[in-house]
C-alpha positions in Angstrom: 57.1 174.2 140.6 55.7 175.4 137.5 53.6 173.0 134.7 57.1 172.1 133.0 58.7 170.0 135.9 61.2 172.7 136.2 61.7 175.0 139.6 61.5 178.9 139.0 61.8 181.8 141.7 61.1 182.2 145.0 61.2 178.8 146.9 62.6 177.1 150.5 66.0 175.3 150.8 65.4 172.7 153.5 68.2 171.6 155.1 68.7 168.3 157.5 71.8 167.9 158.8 72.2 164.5 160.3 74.8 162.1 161.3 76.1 159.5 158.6 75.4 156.8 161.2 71.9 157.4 161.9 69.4 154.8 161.3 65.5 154.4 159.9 64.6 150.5 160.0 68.0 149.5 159.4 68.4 151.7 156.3 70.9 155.0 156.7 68.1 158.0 158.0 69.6 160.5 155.0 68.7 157.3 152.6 64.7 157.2 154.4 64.7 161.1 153.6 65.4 161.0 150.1 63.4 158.2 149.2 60.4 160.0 151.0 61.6 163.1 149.3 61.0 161.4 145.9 57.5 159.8 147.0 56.1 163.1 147.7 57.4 164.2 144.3 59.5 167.1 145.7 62.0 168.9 142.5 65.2 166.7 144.3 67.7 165.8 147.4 71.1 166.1 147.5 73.2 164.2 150.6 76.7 166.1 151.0 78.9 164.4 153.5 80.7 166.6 155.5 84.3 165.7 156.8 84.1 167.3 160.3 81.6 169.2 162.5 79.4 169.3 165.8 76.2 169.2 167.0 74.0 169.7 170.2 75.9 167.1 171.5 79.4 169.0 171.5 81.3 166.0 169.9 83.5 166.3 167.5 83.0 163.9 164.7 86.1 164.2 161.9 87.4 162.4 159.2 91.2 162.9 160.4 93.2 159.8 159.7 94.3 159.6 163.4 90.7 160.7 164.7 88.6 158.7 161.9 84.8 158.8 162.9 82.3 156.4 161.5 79.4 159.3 162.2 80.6 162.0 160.0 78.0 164.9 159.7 75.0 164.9 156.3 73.2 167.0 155.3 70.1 166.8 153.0 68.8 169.4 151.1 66.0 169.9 149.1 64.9 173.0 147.6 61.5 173.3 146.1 58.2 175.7 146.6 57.1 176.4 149.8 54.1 175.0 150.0 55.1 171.8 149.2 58.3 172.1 151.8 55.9 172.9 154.6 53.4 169.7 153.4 56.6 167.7 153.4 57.6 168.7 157.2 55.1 165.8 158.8 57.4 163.3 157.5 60.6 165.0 159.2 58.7 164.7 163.0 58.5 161.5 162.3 62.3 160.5 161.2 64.0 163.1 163.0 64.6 162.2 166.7 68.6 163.9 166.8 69.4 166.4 164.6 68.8 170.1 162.9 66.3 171.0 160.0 66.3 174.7 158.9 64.9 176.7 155.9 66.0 179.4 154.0 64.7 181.4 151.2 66.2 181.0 148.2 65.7 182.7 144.7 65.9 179.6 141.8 67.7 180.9 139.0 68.1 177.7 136.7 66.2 174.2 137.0 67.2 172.2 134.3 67.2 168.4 134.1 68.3 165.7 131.5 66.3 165.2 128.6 64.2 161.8 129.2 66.0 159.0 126.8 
C-alpha cells in the first residue's frame, strides 16, 4: 500500500471460500472475517455469494428452487501487499476450522476510492 491509501502493483489476492452458514460467536464467519479485515487495516473485502458449488465434503450445495440450500458457498477476498496478507494469516488459523484459503498474485492496476465527504 503506498503513503496515499491507495493499492499499486504487485500484491496477494486472498481468497476464503466458506459456507454462507458458517458461524463465529453467533455472527456469520465471512462477517468475523471482514470485520477483522478492516481492524488490521487491510486496502478492503469483498463477500460474493456463490449460487452452487462443493467442497471437501462432496456435497452439493445449490440455490435451485427445487434443491434450495441454506449453506450456499462465500467467498472473501481481499487483495492487498504481501506483507500484510501473510501478517493477516494468524487470524484465519484461528476462524477457519472448514474451508479453503488460497493466494494468488495479482498485478493492481487501479485503486481508487471515494473522495471523503
Amino acid at each position: 500500500m503506498s503513503d496515499t491509501g491507495t493499492l499499486a502493483g504487485s500484491a496477494l489476492r486472498l481468497t476464503v471460500f466458506v459456507g454462507e452458514s458458517d458461524q463465529w460467536h453467533h455472527r456469520p464467519l465471512y462477517t468475523e472475517i471482514v470485520h477483522r479485515a478492516h481492524a488490521a487495516g487491510l486496502a478492503g473485502a469483498t463477500v460474493l455469494r456463490g449460487i452452487e458449488g462443493f467442497g471437501a465434503s462432496s456435497r452439493i450445495h445449490t440455490a435451485r428452487l427445487l434443491s434450495l440450500s441454506e449453506d450456499l458457498p462465500v467467498a472473501v477476498i481481499v487483495v492487498e501487499g504481501e506483507d500484510r496478507v501473510r501478517a493477516f494469516l494468524p487470524q484465519l488459523d484461528e476462524l477457519i476450522t472448514e474451508g479453503l484459503v488460497i493466494l494468488d498474485q495479482v498485478e493492481v492496476i487501479r485503486h481508487v476510492g471515494r473522495p471523503p465527504r
